[in-house]
C-alpha positions in Angstrom: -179.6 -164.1 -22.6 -179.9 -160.6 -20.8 -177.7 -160.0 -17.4 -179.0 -156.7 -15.9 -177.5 -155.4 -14.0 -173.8 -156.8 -15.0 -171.1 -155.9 -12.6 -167.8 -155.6 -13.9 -166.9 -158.8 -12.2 -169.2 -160.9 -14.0 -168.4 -159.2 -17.2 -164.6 -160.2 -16.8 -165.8 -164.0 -16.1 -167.6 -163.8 -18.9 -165.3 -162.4 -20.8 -162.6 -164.8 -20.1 -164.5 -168.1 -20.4 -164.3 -168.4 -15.9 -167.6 -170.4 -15.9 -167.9 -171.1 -11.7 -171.2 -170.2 -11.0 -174.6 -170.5 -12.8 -174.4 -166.8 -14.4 -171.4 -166.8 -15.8 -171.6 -170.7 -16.9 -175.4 -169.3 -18.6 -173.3 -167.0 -20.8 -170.6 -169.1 -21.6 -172.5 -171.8 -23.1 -174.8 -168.7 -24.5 -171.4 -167.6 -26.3 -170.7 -171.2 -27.4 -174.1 -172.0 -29.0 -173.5 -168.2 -30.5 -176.9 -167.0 -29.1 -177.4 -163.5 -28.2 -175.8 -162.4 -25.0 -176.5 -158.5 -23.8 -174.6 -157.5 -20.6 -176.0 -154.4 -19.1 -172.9 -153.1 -17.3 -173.7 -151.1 -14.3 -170.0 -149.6 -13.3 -168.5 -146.6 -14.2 -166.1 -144.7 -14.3 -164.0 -147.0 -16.6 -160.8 -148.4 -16.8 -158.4 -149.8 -19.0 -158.7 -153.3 -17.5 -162.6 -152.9 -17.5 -162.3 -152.0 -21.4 -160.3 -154.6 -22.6 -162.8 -156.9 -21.2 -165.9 -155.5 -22.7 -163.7 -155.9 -26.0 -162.6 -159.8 -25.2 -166.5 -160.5 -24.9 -167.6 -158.4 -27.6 -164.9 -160.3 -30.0 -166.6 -163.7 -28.5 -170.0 -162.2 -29.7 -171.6 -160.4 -26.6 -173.3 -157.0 -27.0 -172.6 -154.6 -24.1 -175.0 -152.2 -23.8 -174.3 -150.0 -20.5 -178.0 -148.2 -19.4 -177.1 -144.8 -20.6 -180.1 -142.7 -20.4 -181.5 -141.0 -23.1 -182.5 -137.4 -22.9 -183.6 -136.6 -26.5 -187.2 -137.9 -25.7 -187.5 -135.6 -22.7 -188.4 -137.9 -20.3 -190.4 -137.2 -17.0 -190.1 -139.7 -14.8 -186.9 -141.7 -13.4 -189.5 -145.1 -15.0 -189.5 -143.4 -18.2 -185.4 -143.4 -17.7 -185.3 -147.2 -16.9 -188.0 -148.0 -19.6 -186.3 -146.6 -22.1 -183.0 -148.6 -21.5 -185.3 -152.0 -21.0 -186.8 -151.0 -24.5 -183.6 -150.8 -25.9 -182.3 -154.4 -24.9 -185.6 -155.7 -26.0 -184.9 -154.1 -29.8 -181.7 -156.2 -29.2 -183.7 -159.0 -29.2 -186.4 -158.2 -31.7 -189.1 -158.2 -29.1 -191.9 -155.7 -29.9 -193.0 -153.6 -27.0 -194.3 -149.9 -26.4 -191.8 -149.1 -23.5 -190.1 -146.0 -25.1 -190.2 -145.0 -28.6 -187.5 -145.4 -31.3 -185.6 -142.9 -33.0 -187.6 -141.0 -35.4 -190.5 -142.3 -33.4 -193.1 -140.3 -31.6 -193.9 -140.5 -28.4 -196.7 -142.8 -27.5 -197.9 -140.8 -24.8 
């Protein structure tokens, strides 16, 4: 399970097992069957509260992943930005795609 964008609010329900609506119930039974859960947390700046909750759903066996763009591949377009992030959750998952290349990679241009 992917949540993309994640607000900080529905990291924290998450995070602390507050399963009220269909998102954050999603997650918490993805946590329980110890599936793969990626949160994609949107907010920033950062603080202390919002930290110890990324680590509460990372020790229940999330992955959060905030979109952080990636320069190194000299990107051109704001798509090539947001591809690059969507690449990077699909890795996650194994998925193959041609979105943005990996590390080491080329470009496939």
């Amino acid at each position: 399970m992917v949540v993309i964008p994640c607000s900080i609010r529905s990291l924290s329900a998450i995070a602390y097992g507050q399963a009220d609506n269909l998102l954050t119930r999603a997650a918490d039974v993805t946590l329980k069957e110890r599936r793969k859960l990626v949160l994609v947390v949107r907010e920033t700046p950062l603080h202390r509260g919002h930290l110890k909750s990324m680590l509460e759903v990372t020790e229940a066996g999330g992955i959060v992943m905030p979109p952080v763009p990636a320069f190194y591949g000299r990107p051109k377009t704001i798509d090539e930005l947001v591809m690059h992030t969507v690449g990077r959750v699909l890795d996650l998952f194994g998925v193959e795609h041609t979105l943005a290349p990996r590390w080491g990679e080329a470009p496939a241009r």
